[in-house]
N, C-alpha and C positions, 0 to 999 in steps of 0.2 A: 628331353630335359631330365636330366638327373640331379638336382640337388643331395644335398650330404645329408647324413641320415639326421632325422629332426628328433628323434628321442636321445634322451639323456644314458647313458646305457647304465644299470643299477646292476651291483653283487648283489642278488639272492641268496639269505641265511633262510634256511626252514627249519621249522622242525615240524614233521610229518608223521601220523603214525597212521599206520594201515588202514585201522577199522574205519578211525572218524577223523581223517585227513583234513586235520587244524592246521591252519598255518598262521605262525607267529609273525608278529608285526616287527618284530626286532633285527636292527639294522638292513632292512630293507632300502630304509632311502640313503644310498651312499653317493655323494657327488660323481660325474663322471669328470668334471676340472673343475678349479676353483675360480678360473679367472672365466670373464662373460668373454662368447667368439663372436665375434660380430659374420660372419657366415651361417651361424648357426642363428642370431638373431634374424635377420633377412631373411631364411626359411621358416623360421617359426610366426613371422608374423605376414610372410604369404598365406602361410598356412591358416591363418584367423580369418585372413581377408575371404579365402575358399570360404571356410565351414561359416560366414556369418559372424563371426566377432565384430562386435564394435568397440570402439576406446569406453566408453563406458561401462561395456561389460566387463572389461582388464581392470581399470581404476576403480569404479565403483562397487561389485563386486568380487573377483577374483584376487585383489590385492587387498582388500580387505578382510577377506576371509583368509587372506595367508599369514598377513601381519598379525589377527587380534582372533582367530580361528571361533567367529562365529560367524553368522549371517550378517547384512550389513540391515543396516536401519533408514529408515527415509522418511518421508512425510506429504501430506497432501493430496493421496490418492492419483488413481488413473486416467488422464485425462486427454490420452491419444487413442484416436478410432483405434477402435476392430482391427484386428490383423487381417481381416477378408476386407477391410473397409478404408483400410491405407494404402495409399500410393505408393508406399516402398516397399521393398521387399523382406520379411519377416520368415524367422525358421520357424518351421516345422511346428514346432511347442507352444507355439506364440498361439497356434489355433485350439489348444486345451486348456479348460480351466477346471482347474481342480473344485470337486465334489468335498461336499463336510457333512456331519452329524450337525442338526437342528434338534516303564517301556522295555520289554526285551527287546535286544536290536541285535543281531547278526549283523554285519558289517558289510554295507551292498557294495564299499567302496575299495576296487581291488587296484593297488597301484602295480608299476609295471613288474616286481619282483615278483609280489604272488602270480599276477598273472602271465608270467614263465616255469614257476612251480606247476602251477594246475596243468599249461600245453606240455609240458614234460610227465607228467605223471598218467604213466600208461592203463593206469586202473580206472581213470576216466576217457579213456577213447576218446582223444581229446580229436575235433572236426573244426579248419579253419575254412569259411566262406567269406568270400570278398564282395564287395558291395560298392562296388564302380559299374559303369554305366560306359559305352563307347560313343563318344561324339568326332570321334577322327575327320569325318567330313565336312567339318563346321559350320559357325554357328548356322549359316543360310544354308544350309545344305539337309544335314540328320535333323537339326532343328525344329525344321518343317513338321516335325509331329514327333518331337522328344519322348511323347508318354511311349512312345513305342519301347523307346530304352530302360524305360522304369519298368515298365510290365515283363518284357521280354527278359531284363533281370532278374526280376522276383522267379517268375517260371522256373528258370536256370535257376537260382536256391533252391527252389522248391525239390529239382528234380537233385541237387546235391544233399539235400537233407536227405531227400527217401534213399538215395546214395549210402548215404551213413547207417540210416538205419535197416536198411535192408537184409545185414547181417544178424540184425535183431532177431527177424523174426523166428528162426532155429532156434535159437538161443529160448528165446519164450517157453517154446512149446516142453521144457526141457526143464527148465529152470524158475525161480521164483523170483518174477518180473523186477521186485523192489534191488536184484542184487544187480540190474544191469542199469549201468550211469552211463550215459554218453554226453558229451560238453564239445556243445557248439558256440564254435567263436564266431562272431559279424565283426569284423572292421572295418573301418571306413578307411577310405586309403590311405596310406602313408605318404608325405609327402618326397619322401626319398627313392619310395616305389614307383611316384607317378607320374603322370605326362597332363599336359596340359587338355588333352582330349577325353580325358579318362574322370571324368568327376565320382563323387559320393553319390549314391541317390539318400535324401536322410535318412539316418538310424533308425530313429524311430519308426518310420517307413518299414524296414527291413524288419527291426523287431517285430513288429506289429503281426507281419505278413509270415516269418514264418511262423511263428507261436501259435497263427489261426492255425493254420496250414496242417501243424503238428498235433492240433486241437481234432481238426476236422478227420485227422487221420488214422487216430485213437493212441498217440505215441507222445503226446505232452507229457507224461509221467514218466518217460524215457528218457527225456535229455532237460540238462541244463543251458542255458541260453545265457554267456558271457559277453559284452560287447566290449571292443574294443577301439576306442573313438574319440576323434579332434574336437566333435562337434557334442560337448556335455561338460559345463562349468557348474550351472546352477541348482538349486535344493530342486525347483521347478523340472530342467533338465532330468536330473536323476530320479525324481517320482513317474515323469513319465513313461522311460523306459524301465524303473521297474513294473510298472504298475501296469504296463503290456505284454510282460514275459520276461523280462533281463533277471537273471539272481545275480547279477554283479555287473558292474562298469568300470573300463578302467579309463579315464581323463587324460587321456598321454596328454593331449596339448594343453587340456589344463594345469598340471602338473611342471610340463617346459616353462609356463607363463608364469607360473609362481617361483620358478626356478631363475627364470629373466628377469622377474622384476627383484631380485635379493641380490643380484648381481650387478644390477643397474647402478651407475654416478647419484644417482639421483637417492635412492636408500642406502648407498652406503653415507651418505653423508649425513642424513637424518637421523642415522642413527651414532654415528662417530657422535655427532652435537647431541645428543641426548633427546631428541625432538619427535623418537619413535622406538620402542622396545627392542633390542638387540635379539633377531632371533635370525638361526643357520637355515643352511636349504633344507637340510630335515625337517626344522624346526618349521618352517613356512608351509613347506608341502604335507606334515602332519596336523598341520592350523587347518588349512584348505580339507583336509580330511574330516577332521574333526567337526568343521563348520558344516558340511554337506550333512553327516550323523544326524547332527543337533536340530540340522534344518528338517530334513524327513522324519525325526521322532515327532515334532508338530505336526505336521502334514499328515502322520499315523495318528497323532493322538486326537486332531479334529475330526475325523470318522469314527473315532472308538477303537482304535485298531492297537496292541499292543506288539504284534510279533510282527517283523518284518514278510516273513513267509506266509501272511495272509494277504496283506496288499499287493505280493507278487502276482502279476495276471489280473488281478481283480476291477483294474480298467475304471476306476472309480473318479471318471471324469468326464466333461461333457466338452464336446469340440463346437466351436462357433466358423464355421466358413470351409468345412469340407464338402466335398461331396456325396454320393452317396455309392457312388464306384469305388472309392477311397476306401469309404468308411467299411462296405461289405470284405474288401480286399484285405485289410489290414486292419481294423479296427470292430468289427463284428460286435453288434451288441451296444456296441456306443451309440448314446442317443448327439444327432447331429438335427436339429429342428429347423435348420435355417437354408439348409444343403449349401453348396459351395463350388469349389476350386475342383475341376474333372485334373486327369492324372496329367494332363497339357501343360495345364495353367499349373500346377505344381510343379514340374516339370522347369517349366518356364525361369518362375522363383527362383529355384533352387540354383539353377545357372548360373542367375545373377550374378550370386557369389561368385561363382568361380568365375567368371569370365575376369569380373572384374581383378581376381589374385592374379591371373596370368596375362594380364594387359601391358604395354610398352612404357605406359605411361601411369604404373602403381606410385601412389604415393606412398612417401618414406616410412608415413606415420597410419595408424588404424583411424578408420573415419567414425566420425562422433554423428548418429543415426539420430539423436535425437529424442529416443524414444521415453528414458526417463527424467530430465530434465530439459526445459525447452532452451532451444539456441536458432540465433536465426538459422531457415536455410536445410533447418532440422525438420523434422515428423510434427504435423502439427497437434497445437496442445492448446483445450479448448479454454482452461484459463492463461491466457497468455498477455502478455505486456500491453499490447495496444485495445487489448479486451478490456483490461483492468484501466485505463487511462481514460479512455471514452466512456464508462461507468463511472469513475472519481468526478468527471467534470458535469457530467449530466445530477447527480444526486447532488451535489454541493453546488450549483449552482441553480439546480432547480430548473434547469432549463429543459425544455419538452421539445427541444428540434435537437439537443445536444443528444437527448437520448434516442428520440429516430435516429441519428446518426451510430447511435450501439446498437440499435434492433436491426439497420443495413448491415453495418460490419456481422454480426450472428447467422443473418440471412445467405451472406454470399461464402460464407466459411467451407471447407471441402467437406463433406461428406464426412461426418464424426459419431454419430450414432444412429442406431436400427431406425429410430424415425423420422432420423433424414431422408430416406429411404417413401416416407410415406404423405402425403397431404391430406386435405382437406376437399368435400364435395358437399354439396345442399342439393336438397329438393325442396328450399325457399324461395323465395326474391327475399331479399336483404331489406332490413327496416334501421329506421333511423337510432343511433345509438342512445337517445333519451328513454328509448322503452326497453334499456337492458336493465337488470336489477343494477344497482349502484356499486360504485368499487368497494364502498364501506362494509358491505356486506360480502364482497368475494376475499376482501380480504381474511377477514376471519375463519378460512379455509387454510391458510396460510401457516405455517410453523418455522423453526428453524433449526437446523440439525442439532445432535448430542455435544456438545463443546463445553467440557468441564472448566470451571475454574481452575488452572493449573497447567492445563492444553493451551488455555489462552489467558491475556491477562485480565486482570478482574476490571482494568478500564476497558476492554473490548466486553469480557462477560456485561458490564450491568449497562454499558452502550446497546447491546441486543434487547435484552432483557425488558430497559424501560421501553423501544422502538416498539415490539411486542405488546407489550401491555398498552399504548398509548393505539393501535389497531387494532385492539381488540383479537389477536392473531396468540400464537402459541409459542414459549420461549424454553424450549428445553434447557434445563439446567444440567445436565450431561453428567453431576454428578451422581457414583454408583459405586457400586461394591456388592459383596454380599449380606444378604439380607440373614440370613442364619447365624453369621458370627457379627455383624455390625461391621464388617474391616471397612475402610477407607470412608468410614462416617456415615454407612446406611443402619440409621437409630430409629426407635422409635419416633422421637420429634421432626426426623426425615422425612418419614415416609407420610406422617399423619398433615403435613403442613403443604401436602400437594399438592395439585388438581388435577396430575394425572401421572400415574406410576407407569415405566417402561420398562419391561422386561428384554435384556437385549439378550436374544439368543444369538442374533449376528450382526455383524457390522458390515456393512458393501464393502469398506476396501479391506478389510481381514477378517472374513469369515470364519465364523469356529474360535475362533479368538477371543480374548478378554481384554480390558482397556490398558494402555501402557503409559504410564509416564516416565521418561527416564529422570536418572536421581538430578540429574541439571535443576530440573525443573520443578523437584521441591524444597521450594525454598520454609523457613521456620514456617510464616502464612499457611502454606502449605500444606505444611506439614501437621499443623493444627488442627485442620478443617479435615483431615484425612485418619488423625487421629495416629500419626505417625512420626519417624523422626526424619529429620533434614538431610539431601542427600540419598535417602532409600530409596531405587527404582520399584516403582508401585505397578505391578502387573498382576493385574484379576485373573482365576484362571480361565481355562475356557468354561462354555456353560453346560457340557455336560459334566464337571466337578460334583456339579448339582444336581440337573439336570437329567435324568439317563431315559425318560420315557414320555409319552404323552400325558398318564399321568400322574407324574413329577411337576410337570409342567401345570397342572389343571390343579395342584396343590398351593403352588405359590402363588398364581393367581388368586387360590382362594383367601389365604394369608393375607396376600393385601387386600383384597377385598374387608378381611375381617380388623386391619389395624386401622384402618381408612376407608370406613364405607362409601364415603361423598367423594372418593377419587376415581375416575375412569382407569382401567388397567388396562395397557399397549403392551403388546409382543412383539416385538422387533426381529422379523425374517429378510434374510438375503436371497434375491432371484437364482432360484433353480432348478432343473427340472424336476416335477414331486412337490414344488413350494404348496400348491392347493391340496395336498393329501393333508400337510400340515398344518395349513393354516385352518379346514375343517375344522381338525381336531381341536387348534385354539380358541374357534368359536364355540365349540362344544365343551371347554372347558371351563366358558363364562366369560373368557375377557372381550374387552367391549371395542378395543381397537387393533387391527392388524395392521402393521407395517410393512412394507415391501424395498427394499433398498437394492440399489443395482452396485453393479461391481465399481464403479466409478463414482464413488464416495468420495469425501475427503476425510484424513486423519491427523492427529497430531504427531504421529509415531507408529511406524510398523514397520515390519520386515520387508524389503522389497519384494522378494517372490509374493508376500502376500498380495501386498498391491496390485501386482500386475497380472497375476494368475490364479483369483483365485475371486469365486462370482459370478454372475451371468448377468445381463440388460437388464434392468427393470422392463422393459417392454413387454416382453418374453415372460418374467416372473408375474405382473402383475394383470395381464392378459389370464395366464394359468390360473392362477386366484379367485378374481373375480369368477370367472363361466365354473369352476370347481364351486365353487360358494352357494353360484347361482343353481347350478344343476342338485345340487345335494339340498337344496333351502333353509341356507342360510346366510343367505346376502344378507338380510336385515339384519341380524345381528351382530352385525359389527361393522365397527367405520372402515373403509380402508384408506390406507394414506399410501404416498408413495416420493421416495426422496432419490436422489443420485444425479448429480450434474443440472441441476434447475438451474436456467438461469434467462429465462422469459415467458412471457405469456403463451407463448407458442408451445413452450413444455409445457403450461400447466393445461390450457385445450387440448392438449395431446394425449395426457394422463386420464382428464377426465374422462374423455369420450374411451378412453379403455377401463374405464369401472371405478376410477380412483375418487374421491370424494374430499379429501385434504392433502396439501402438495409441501412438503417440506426444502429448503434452500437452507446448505451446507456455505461450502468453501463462499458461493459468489455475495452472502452474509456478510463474509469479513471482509470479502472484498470492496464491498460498499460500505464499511466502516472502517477503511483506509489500508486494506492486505495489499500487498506488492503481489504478490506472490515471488518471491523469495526462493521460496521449498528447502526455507533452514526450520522450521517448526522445533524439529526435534535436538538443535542444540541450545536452545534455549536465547537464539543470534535474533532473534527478530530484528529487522532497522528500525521499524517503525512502531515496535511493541506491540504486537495485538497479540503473540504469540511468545512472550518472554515473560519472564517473572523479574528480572534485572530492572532496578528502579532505575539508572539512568537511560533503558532503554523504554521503557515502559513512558518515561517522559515526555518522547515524543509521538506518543498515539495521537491520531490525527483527525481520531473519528469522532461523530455525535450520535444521536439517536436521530435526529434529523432527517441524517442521511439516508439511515435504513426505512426510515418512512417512507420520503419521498421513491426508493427505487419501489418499494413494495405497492405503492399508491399508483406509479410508474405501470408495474408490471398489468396491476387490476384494470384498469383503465385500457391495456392492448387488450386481452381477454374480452371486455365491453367490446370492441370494435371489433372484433375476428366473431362474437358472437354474433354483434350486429348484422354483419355480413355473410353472415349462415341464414341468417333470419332467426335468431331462436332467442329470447327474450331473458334466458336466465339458466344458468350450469347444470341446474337439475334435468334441466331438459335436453341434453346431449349426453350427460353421464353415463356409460355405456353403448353408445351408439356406434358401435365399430362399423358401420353402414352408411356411416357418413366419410371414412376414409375409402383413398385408392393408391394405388401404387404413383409412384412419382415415376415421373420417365427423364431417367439420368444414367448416365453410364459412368461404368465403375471401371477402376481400370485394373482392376484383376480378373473380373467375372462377372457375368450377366446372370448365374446360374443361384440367384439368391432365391429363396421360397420364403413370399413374406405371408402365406394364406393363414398360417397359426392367429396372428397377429390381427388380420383381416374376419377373423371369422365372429361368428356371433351365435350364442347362443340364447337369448332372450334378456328380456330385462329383471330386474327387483321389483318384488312387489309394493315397497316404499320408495320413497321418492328419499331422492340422495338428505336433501334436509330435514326427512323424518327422521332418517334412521341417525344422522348426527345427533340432533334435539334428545333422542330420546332417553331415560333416567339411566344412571347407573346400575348395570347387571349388579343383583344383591347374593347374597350366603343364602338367604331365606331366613327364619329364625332359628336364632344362634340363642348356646346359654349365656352368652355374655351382655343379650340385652336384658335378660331375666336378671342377672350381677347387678348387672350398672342399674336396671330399675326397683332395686332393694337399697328405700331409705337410709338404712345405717351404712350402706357401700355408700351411697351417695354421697352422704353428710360427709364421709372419713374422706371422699377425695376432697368434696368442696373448701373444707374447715382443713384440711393434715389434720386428720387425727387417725388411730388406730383401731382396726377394726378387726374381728376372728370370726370367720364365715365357713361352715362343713359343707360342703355337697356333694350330691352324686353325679356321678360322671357315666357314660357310654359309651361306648364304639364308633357311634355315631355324631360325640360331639367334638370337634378337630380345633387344633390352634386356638383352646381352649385360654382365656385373660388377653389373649392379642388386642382386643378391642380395650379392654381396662386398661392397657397400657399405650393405646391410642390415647385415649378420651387423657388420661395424666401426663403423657407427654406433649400434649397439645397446652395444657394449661401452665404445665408445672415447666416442661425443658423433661431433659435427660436426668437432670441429678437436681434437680430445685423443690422435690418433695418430700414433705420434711414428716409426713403420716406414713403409716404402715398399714397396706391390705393383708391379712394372713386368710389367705383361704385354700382350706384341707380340703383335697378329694378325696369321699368315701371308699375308695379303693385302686393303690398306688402301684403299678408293678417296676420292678428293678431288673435288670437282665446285665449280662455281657461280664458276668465276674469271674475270675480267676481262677483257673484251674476248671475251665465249663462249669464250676457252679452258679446257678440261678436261683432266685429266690423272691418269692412275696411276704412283703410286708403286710400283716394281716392288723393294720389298727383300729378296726373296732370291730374283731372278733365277726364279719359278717361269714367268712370263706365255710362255707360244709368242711368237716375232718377228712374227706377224701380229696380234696384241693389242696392239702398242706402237703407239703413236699416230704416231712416227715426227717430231714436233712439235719445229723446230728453236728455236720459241721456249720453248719446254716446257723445253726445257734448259738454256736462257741462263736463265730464270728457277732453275729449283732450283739450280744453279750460282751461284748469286749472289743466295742469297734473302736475305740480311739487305739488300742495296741494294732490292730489288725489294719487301721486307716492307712498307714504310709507304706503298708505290703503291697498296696494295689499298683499295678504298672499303667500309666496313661500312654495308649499310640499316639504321637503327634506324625503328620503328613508333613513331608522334604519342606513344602511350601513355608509350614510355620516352624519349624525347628527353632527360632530366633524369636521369635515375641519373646514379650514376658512372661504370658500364662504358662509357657512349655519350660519356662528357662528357671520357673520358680523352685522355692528347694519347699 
């Protein structure tokens, strides 16, 4: 089988210079025709079939990033098993999830011109290695134990690589090691090169393996490692091969796909009609470039990572469903907790694909897997239509056989997350369910996810809100911002009016991340409450902006603690491996509640790569947490909660008996307050308004508070009867009990090779009982000067009365976030701006830094400083002498972020 060649062929313009062989991006992308070949399409989308394309991946991302050259957006979180834990077949990538922090860019993204520059340029020794696989005897035949072809490959590179460098070694002994560059190319095969018996083994694979290889062999600092490959669209994609060795990737087939679709009937006419932005094949295939950039600068910037050439190799990710033959072969040093898929069953996979590209009976079209929106027939996805129909009828109707009939549907669903995997054992006989504590009181363990006003509409927000309050249960109001500049409405009168402050360092389904609203979605309302104007996309940054240590972290906590002493303070961490180093440290830094969210959260808005790659299980995360808490001693001090994918009793005994003490419910919230599940959130399209700002969508909300009662009363009540039948009387009493689970015995149809012992293991209990350590006071400051302020009469009187008061004090090192609490105590009575008195109170000793020209300088106003403390600074004085001339010499830094406010824009 010979197909015609599947690359587009590109004029290469360089410009090159010896020392530091830059290559220019100009006219690079030149058409090879104008008109689409249907021969060439035919190959290019056998070609997707091989490497794992799905029509989703082309439509929803790849065309989207060609047309509007960023990443695309989505909503709703991850809500399809495990790639070890689905029935279909999934690449390679699918088993990493990207690592975060709890831009210089060199350009990874090398399209086909540079990368025939580079194999032409003799001064890199350029080395191509191919990365096919011989299955000639078919499928029943080599099959029979494929890893054999993976492994016996890899060898063969291994032994091409020591090939290449072998010439090295003279050279060394000789020379000064930094001046010898050698560039090894991996592709994956060409479909013009190849045969039907001849597959990829994945890139990544290959990456992985030589880069150790090169590592183990003391020669990584020798060579650069290009790939050249079909099988690499996404920001996800290209983090992983860099982030195992690749300095650059070239996307041939992503690149054709963007070139097929600007050719296509279909875009040209959307754009003739005006109905999509007129852009050339350059233009699309430098969008598509652009978008990967944009996408990896995030991916770099949620670790802290500013230079591309730190995250190369750096392997800053964790794989959920490899093995540990895999993982030592090609992946060294990655933590894989769960082990997995042997090089067989990988093996297996990966054929999939190809078998299915060169079948008699390929369809015309790329097949829709399913994975990020659901369709019948597709990948399943655990909030799904007939899930949402059987929860609408059971809650609104009040009926208790209606919702047995959703606890069946839940029960017989495939296999969709880690503790499906796991059940329940006793060393009771079962008692009758009268002697469980009441639901009234299991409710109040209860919460419900972060969903701002604005994310959702304010008839779904104050439908949760009153349900909440009316159980006694917990209603996040999801509204946030920064607490330092007040953006997006975190005021004083915010934060003092709360009962419990959450600090979100992560979110489950975008990690590292900050909250996003697109401009759809704020509307004037909106935009009031945010303190913003209508139309402006509100994106928080991530929370190292702030954020950059433990403690950083053990500051703002204490901050709120000082604006709001009677509010509990919550850290909000996403499961990953290391979450218990951090969450120690939260409790050690006073806050009273830890969060734990798993990667299958729901959002209003995020980037798909984040969604679906980025996170780990809650099981995993909060498993780690708890026994880390416990062994360090400090389980009592602090709650732990744990949220992502709740959506029955059966989650919340599940949580419990793994350490968790309050259980928070996201998406299946809305769901029971009338959510389709849609998964349009982020254009503001709701049909049924729980997630639209649009009044005439907004109209037909459909929900009550009712409803969320009865599911939550619903859920209390199974938890009573799974207790009952353990024999255990009341929550407290299995909290922790990882000794009451066992493995379930169910076959998976990837692997048997899962290690659930992490999960299973125990390392003792808490010395309080889960409902002491809830009950117990709010972690305090200790004494602060600001209760010495507030308990001085004439402060007092000046807030009580507005009047105006002039107060000196002295200050120390030791006294922090010093009036935070004075402007609690008045924004609690007064609002933000309804105080009509004035406090003036002077610290006896003020300092000033960061001025112009490195000059710094103390203000000495009441003459305390000794004469060897004055700086003695003749210019020091001609300035404060004459500050109103010298006032508007001063230059203000404002950050990319805020260039546009007001305050920056003032003259």
């Amino acid at each position: 089988m010979s197909p015609p060649n599947l690359r587009p062929q590109r004029i290469p313009k360089r410009k090159m210079t010896r020392k530091t062989r830059i290559l220019s991006d100009e006219d690079l992308y030149v058409e090879r025709v104008q008109d689409s070949d249907p021969g060439l399409q035919k190959v290019a989308l056998q070609g997707m079939r091989a490497f794992g394309y799905s029509s989703e991946d082309v439509q929803m991302v790849i065309e989207t990033m060609a047309s509007q050259g960023k990443e695309p957006t989505f909503c709703m979180g991850d809500d399809i098993p495990l790639a070890i834990l689905s029935q279909r077949p999934h690449m390679l990538y699918d088993y990493f999830k990207q690592r975060f922090a709890q831009v210089i860019l060199s350009s990874p993204v090398v399209n086909e011109g540079e990368l025939e520059s580079l194999l032409n340029d003799a001064q890199l020794k350029p080395h191509v290695l191919p990365t096919f696989f011989d299955i000639h005897k078919g499928v029943d035949g080599s099959l029979e134990k494929p890893c054999i072809g993976f492994v016996k490959l890899l060898m063969m590179l291994f032994k091409m690589v020591a090939n290449c460098l072998f010439c090295l070694t003279d050279l060394m002994s000789c020379i000064n090691v930094k001046d010898v560059v050698v560039i090894l190319e991996l592709f994956s095969l060409n479909m013009h090169q190849g045969e039907a018996t001849r597959p990829a083994i994945p890139i990544l694979l290959a990456v992985g393996a030589v880069h150790q290889h090169l590592i183990q062999n003391g020669l990584r600092m020798s060579a650069s490692i290009i790939v050249d490959t079909a099988q690499c669209f996404s920001t996800h994609q290209f983090a992983c091969l860099i982030g195992y060795g690749a300095s650059g990737v070239c996307p041939y087939l992503a690149l054709e796909t963007c070139r097929q679709w600007r050719l296509s009937n279909k875009t040209v006419n959307l754009m003739r009609n005006g109905k999509m932005p007129t852009v050339t094949i350059e233009q699309a295939q430098k969008n598509f470039c652009k978008a990967v950039r944009a996408g990896l600068l995030k991916i770099l910037s949620k670790m802290g990572i500013s230079l591309l050439s730190s995250y190369c190799g750096a392997q800053i990710f964790e794989i959920y469903g490899l093995g540990k033959g895999v993982v030592d072969l090609a992946f060294c040093g990655s933590i894989s907790s769960i082990g997995g898929l042997t090089f067989d069953e990988l093996a297996r996979e990966t054929l999939s694909f190809w078998v299915k590209a060169f079948s008699e009976d390929t369809a015309k079209r790329l097949e829709n897997f399913g994975f990020i929106q659901f369709r019948p027939g597709g990948e399943y996805h655990g909030n799904n239509p007939e899930m949402s129909k059987l929860l609408h009828k059971a809650v609104r109707q009040k009926n208790e056989s209606a919702f047995s009939v959703y606890q069946q549907h839940l029960a017989n669903r495939p296999v969709n997350v880690l503790r499906d995997l796991i059940e329940f054992k006793s060393d009771r006989a079962p008692i009758p369910v009268g002697k469980v504590e009441p639901a009234v009181s299991i409710v109040q363990r209860f919460c419900t996810g972060g969903m701002s006003l604005g994310a959702i509409s304010r008839e779904t927000h104050e439908a949760i809100a009153i349900a909440m309050n009316r159980i006694g249960g917990k209603s996040n109001s999801g509204e946030g911002g920064e607490v330092a500049s007040g953006r997006f409405g975190v005021t004083p009168t915010f934060l003092v009016n709360a009962d419990q402050l959450e600090i979100k360092i992560a979110q489950g389904t975008k990690p590292g991340e900050g909250g996003q609203l697109p401009g759809k979605k704020v509307s004037a309302y909106i935009a009031r409450l945010r303190n913003s104007k209508p139309g402006v996309p509100l994106i928080s940054p991530p929370p190292h902006h702030d954020i950059y240590s433990i403690e950083d972290l053990a500051q703002l906590i204490y901050d709120l603690h000082q604006v709001n002493p009677k509010a509990k303070v919550s850290v909000k961490l996403v499961a990953e491996a290391g979450i218990g180093t951090v969450a120690s440290g939260v409790a050690k830094g006073n806050a009273d509640v830890v969060q734990i969210s798993g990667h299958d959260g729901g959002t209003s808005a995020s980037p798909i790569s984040s969604i679906k790659h980025a996170g780990g299980p809650w099981e995993l995360g909060l498993t780690e947490t708890h026994q880390t808490l416990i062994e360090n001693g400090l389980r009592k001090r602090v709650i732990l909660r744990v949220d992502g994918g709740f959506k029955s009793g059966v989650d919340v005994l599940m949580a419990a008996t793994m350490g968790a003490d309050e259980y928070g419910f996201g998406s299946v919230a809305m769901i029971a307050t009338g959510c389709v599940m849609a998964r349009i959130c982020h254009t503001n399209n709701c049909p049924v308004g729980v997630a639209s700002q649009r009044e005439e969508l907004r109209a037909r909300f459909p929900g009550v508070p009712g409803d969320l009662v009865n599911f939550f009363l619903y859920v209390a009540e199974e938890v009573r009867g799974m207790l009952a039948q353990l024999g255990y009387e009341k929550l407290d009493d299995i909290i922790g009990r990882t000794d009451l689970f066992r493995p379930r015995d169910i076959s998976l149809v990837k692997t048997q090779h899962l290690d659930l012992g992490y999960i299973l293991s125990n390392v003792g209990l808490p010395k309080w009982t889960s409902t002491m350590i809830r009950n117990q006071d709010v972690h305090t400051n200790g004494p602060v000067l600001d209760d010495i302020l507030l308990a001085d009469p004439e402060i007092s009187e000046a807030i009580e009365n507005e009047k105006m008061v002039h107060k000196t004090i002295k200050i120390y090192n030791v006294d922090r976030a010093v009036c935070g609490r004075i402007a609690g105590v008045v924004a609690k009575k007064y609002g933000d701006t309804g105080f009509a008195g004035q406090l003036n109170i002077t610290v006896a000793r003020n300092v000033a830094a960061g001025m112009t020209g490195g000059l710094a300088y103390f203000l000495d106003e009441d003459d305390s400083f000794i004469p060897k403390e004055k700086t003695g600074s003749g210019k020091g004085s001609v300035i404060l002498k004459e500050w109103d001339k010298y006032l508007p010499l001063f230059w203000q830094l404002v950050p990319p972020s805020e260039e546009d406010t007001p305050e920056a824009c003032a003259d």
